[in-house]
N, C-alpha and C positions, 0 to 999 in steps of 0.2 A: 763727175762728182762721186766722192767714193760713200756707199749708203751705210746706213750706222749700223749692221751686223759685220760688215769687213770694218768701218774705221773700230771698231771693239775689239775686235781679231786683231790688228794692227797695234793697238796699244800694248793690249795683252802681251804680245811677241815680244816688244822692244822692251816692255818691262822686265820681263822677263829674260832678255838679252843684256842689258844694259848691268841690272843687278849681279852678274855671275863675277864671281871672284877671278883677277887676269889668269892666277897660274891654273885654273882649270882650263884653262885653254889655249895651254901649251904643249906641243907636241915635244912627248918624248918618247926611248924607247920603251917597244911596246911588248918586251919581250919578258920573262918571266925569272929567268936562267938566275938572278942575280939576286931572286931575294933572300936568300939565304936556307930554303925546304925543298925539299925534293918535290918533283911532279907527283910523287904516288901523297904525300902529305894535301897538298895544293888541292888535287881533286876529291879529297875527303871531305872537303870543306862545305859539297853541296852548292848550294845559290850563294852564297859566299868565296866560291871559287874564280881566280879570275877566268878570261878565257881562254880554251884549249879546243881544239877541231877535235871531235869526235870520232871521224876519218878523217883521209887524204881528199880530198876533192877528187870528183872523177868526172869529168865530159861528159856531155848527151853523146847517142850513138854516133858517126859520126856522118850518120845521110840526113841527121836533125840539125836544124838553125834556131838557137834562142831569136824568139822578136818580143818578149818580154818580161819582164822581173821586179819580181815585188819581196822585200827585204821587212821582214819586221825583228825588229831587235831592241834587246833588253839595256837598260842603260851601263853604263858603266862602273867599274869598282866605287863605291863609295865609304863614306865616314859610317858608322851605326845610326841606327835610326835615333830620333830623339827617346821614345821609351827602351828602346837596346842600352842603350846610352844611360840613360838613370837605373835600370838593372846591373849595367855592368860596375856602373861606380858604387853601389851598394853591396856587391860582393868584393870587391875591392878593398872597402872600408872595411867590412868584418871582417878580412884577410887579413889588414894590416895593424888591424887592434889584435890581434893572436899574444899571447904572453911570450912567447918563443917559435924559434923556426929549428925543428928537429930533424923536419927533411933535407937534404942537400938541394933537390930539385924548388926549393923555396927560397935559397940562400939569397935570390933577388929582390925578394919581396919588399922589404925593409925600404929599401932604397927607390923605390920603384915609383914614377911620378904618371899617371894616365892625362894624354896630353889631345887628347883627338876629338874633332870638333864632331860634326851631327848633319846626319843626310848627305850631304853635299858631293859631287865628284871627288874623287881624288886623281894625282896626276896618274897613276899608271891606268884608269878608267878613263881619264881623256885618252891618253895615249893607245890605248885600246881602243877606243872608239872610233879615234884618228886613223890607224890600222886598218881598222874595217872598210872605213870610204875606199883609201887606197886598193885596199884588195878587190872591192865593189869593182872600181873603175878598171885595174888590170883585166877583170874578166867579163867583163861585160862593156869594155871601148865601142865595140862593134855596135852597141844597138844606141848609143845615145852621140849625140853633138849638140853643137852651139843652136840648133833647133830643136833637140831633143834633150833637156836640161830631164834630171832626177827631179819626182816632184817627193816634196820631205814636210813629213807633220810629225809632229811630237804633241807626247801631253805633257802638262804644263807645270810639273815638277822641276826644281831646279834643275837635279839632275840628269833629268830626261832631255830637258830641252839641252844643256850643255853637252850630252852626249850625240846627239843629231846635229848643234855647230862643230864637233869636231871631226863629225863624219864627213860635215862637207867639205871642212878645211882637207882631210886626208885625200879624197876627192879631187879636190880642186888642184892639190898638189901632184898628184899624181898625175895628172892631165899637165901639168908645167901649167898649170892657172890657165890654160886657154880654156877650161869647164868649171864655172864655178857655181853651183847649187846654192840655192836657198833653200832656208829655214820656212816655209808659208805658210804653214797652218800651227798653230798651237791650242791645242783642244781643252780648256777649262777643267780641270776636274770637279769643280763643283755645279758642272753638269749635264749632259750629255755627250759620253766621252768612248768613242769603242777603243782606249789605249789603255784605260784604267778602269779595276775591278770598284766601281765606286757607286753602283744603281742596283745593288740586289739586298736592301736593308734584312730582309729576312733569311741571307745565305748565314750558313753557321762557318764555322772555322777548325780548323784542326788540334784545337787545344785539346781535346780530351785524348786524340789515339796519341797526342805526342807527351801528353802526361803518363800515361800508360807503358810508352819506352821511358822514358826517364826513370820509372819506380823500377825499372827492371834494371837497365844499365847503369845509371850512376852511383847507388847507394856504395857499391864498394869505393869508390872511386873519391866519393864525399868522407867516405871515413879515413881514405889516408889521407887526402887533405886534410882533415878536423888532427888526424893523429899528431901532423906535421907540423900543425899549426895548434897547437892547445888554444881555448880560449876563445879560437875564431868562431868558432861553431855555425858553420854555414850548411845550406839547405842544399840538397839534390838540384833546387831552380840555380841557387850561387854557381855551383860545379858547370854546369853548365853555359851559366855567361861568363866566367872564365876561360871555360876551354875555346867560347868563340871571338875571345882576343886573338888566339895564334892567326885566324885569319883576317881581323880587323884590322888590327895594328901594324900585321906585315902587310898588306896590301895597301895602306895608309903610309906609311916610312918609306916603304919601298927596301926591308929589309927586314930580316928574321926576327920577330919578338921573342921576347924572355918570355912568353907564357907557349909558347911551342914547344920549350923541354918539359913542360907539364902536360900540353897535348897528346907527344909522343911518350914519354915515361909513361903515360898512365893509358897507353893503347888505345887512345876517343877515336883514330880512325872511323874504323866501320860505325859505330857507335852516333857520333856524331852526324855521318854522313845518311845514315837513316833514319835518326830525327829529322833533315830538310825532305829526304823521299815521304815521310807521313805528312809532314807538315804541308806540303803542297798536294799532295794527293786526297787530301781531308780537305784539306783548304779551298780549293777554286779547280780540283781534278775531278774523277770520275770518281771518288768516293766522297764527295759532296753533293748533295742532290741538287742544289742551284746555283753550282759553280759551272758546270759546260755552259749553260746556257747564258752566262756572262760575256762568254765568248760566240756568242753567234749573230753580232751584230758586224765585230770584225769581217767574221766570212761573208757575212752579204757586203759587207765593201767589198771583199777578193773577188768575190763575183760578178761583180757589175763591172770592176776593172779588169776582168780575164774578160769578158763577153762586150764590151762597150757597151752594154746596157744599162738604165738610171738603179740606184739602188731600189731595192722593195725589202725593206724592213720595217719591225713593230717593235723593236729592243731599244734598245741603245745609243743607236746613232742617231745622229745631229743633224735632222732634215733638213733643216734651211742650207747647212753650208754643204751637205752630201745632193744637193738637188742644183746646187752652182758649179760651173765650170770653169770658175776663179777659184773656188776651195776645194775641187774633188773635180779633176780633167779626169775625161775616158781614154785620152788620147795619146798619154806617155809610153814611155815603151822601158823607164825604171823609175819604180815605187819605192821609197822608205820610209817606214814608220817607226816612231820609239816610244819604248812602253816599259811595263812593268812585269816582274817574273810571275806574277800573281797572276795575272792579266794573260799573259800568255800563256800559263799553263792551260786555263780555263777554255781560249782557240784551241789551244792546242787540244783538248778533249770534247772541245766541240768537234774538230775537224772530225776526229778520229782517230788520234795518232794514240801509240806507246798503250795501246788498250792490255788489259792484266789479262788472264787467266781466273783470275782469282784477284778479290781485294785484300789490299795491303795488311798485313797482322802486325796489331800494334804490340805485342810480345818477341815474335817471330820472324824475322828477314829470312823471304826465299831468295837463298843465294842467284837464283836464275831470271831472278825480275829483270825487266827492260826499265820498270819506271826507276831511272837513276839521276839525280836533280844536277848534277852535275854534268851529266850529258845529255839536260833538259833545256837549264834555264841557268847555267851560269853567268855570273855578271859580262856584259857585251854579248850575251850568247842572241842567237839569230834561227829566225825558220828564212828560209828561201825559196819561194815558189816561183819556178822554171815553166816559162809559155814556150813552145817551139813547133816549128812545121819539120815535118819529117818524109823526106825524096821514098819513092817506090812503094805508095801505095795509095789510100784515097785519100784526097785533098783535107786531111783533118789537122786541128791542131791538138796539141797532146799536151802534160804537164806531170812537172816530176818536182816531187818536193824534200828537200834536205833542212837538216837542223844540226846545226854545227858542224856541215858540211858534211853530214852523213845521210844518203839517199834513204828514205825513209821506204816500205812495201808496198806501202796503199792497197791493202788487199780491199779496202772496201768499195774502190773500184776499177776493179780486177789489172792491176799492175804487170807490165812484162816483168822480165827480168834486170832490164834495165830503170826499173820505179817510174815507168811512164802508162800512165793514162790518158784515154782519150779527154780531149776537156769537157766533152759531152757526157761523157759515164762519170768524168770527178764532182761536174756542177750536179749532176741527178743525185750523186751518193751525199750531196750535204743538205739532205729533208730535213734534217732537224732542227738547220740554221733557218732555210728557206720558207719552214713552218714558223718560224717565231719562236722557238724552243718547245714545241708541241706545248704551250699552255702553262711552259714553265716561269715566263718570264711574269705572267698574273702572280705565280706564287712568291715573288721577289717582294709583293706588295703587299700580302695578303697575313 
């Protein structure tokens, strides 16, 4: 008899599967080469960028054996969110009440119809998704089979969840369908959820340092627009949900938008793509004071699945179904989970990772920052934490963690040169998760 915390789980899933629109879950290709913007455009885009390997992939040494893998990644390309979406059609309309078009780079404007729907996958985000399994399974064959199935949760956005079916479909495919994963967990976001930044009513956001770049960057940029368009008279916010069509729209068609010659004509590169490094680093990073600890409920799941110990957490997580061994096995040997860029930055700052020097200047980009959102938390973007036993020395197991396939230092517990640590120094260096967020998750409430 299945008890009513799984048949709820159960329902939840299939609702949630049954609703998704067919062509989200359609595999195609997953390559980028054809939307009509070069790679140096594409990754300007920030969390709106699709995906790109941050490095080349590179093997453990080679006297180490992965015997486990845990995959969390961000869902895939989508539509605008439903408020992106009514900002962007509100700068639109002021654009298009203009009394004339004096720029050339506007010559389209007139004619120009915004067709794109809201949240939802899009196909090159399935197909990216889809990618991902496959690549999962190429490198990581060795440690699973038809007795070691990928155990896979998502939360429970459309998106998210459609991008973890098309992981397993890429998966399954790659395997010639003798490995076919399931979808088994689908975590509510409306309530205890370690996939989604959605339990810290009292965290702030980044609106204010990204208002702060905007007054700096865009007002020239608003005034040739307003020149070009007499009439339109649109605001520094307009300028800005414009220029983040060139990435909506093409990652949407699956081809270059007519607001890209305005992206590039008017240089928003770097510009834009430092608006998403403040926005997420105000947001749910290290320059938000109860964003890490949004992320520390994740890590005690990493934990208990790197140690086959039961979870010990006081955040986040979803103790009925993190204390069953139908919703949360110790005993796989690869993890996937799918979540949000929000969400992951926050682990991600809990872990430890991509720590500044110095906090972000909402005026000022130091050219030499590491925190780069695009080689953070691009759509489909992925951390990867590597379990392995390693020949010629003491019986330990070690761990090395990559994020978009780029070995990360882990200096915070003391990393060789090839990013592995013992798993024993990496579980000790995460007190802050293992604390509870030292006291900060009371402040989420308070």
């Amino acid at each position: 008899m299945i008890g009513p915390v799984l048949a709820s789980l159960l329902f939840v899933y299939y609702a949630y599967a049954t609703l998704l629109p067919r062509e989200h879950l359609e595999l195609r290709d997953a390559s980028t080469s054809g939307l009509g913007v070069s790679p140096e455009v594409q990754l300007s885009w920030a969390m709106y960028s699709p995906y790109f390997p941050a490095a080349l992939y590179r093997p453990p040494p080679a006297n180490c054996k992965i015997n486990q893998v845990h995959i969390l990644q961000r869902h895939g390309a989508r539509f605008p969110t439903s408020g992106s979406a009514e900002r962007i059609i509100a700068a639109i309309d002021k654009l298009q009440a203009a009394d004339d078009y004096r720029d050339p780079m506007l010559s389209f404007v007139q004619d120009y119809t915004y067709t794109l729907g809201q949240d939802d996958l899009v196909a090159l985000g399935a197909s990216q998704s889809a990618a991902s399994g496959r690549e999962a399974f190429e490198r990581y064959s060795s440690i699973v089979g038809a007795d070691k199935l990928p155990f896979v949760r998502a939360s429970s956005s459309n998106r998210v969840v459609a991008s973890a079916t098309n992981w397993t479909e890429g998966f399954a495919a790659a395997s010639a369908h003798r490995l076919r994963p399931v979808l088994s967990v689908v975590l509510s976001e409306a309530g205890n959820d370690t996939l989604d930044d959605n339990m810290c009513p009292s965290a702030g956001d980044g609106s204010a340092q990204t208002s702060q770049w905007l007054a700096t960057f865009s007002p020239a940029m608003t005034a040739r627009l307003n020149a070009g368009a007499p009439g339109a008279n649109l605001t520094n916010t307009d300028t800005y949900n414009l220029l983040s069509l060139c990435a909506f729209e093409t990652v949407a068609k699956g081809k270059r938008s007519p607001f890209c010659d305005v992206y590039q004509e008017l240089g928003a590169e770097g510009a834009f793509a430092y608006n998403g490094d403040l926005d997420k680093y105000y947001g749910t990073g290290y320059g938000q004071p109860l964003g890490p600890v949004q992320g520390a409920g994740y890590i005690n799941e990493l934990l208990a699945r790197l140690t086959s110990q039961p979870v010990r957490d006081h955040t986040q997580t979803n103790r009925t179904l993190d204390s069953s061994p139908a919703t949360f096995p110790l005993n796989r040997t690869l993890y996937a989970d799918f979540s949000h860029d929000n969400q992951m930055v926050a682990i991600f700052s809990a872990m430890g990772l991509f720590q500044q020097p110095a906090p972000l200047d909402p005026t000022k980009p130091d050219p030499h920052r590491t925190w780069r959102v695009q080689r953070i938390v691009p759509f489909s973007g992925r951390m990867v934490v590597e379990r392995m036993q390693c020949a010629g020395g003491a019986n330990e197991q070690y761990v090395r963690v990559l994020v978009n396939d780029a070995v990360q230092p882990l200096e915070f517990c003391g990393a060789d040169a090839h990013g592995l640590c013992t798993l024993d120094a990496f579980v000790e260096s995460q007190g802050y998760a293992r604390n509870d967020g030292e006291g900060d998750f009371e402040k989420c409430f308070a």
